[in-house]
C-alpha positions in Angstrom: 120.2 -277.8 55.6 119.6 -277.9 59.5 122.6 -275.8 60.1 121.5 -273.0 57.6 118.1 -273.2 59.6 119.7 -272.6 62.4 121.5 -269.5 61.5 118.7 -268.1 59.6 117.4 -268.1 63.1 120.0 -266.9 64.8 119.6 -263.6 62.7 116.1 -263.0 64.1 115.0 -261.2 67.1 111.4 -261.5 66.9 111.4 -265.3 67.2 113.3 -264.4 71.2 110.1 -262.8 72.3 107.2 -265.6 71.1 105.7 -267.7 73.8 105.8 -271.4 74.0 102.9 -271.8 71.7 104.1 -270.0 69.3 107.5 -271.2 69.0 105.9 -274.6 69.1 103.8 -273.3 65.7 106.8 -271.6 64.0 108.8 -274.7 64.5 106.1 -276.9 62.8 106.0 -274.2 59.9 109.8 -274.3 59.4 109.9 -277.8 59.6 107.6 -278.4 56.7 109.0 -275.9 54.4 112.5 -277.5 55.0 111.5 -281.4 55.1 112.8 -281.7 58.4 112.2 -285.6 59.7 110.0 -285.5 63.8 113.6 -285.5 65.6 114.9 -282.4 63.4 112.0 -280.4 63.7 112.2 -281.5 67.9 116.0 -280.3 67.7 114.7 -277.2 65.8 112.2 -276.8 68.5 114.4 -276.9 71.2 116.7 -274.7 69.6 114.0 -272.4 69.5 112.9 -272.4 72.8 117.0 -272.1 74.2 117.3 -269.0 71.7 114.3 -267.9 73.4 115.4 -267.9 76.8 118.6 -266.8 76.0 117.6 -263.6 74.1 115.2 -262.9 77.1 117.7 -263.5 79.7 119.9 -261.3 77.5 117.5 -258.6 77.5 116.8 -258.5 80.8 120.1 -258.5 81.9 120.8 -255.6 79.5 117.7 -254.0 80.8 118.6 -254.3 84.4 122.2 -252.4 83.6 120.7 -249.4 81.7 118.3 -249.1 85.1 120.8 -249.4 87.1 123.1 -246.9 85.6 120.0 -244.4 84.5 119.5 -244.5 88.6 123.1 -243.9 89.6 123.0 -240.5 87.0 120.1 -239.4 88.3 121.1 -239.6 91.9 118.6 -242.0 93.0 119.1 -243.8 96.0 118.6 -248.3 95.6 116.1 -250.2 98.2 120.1 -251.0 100.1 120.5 -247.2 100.4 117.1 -246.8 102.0 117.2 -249.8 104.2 120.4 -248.6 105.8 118.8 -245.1 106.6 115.6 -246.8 107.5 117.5 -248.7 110.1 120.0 -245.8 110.8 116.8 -243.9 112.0 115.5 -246.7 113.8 118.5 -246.6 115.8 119.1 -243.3 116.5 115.4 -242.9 117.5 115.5 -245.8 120.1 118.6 -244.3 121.6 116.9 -241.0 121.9 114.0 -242.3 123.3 115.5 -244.1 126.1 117.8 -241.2 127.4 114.7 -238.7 126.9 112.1 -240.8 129.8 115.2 -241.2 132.2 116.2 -237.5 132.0 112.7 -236.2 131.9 111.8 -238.3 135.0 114.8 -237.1 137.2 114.2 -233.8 136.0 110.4 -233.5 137.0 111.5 -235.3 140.9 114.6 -232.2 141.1 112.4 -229.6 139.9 110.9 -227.5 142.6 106.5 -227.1 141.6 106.2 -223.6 140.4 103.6 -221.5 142.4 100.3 -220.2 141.0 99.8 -216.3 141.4 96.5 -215.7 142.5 
């Protein structure tokens, strides 16, 4: 009879998505419509609860690939993409500024002053 319970679970989703409290309530339920002794209806509850986390952890997973793919066919760059040209800019930048003072300072001490007409 446990093992039927347990499949008859199995088969439903919605139990994957209740919170603790409520797995906690529905395990309760089950067990007194079954006759299930304290330590069944703990095994039921744990079974409940690992169900739970596993369809979650399913979900999300599942979730995370269908964003992940949606975002590669639309073209969108990840947070990796715009860290690398975050820090490609950075560079470049720095190296430009550095060059730019040096040159701009020899260049202003060679350059004769340019006269004023009056």
């Amino acid at each position: 009879m446990f093992e039927d319970l347990k499949k008859s679970i199995d088969k439903g989703l919605d139990i994957a998505f209740l919170n603790a409290e409520k797995l906690a309530q529905a395990a309760k339920d089950m067990a007194k419509e079954n006759k299930l002794t304290k330590e069944e209806a703990k095994k039921l509850y744990d079974y409940l609860i690992s169900k739970s986390e596993e369809a979650r952890k399913n979900v999300q997973d599942d979730l995370q690939v269908l964003v992940k793919d949606t975002k590669k066919k639309m073209n969108i760059p990840s947070m990796v993409d715009i860290k690398k040209l975050e820090d490609r800019i950075a560079k470049l930048e720095s190296a430009r500024k550095a060059p730019v003072k040096a040159k701009t300072a020899k260049t202003a001490a060679k350059s004769p002053a340019t006269k004023v007409k009056k």
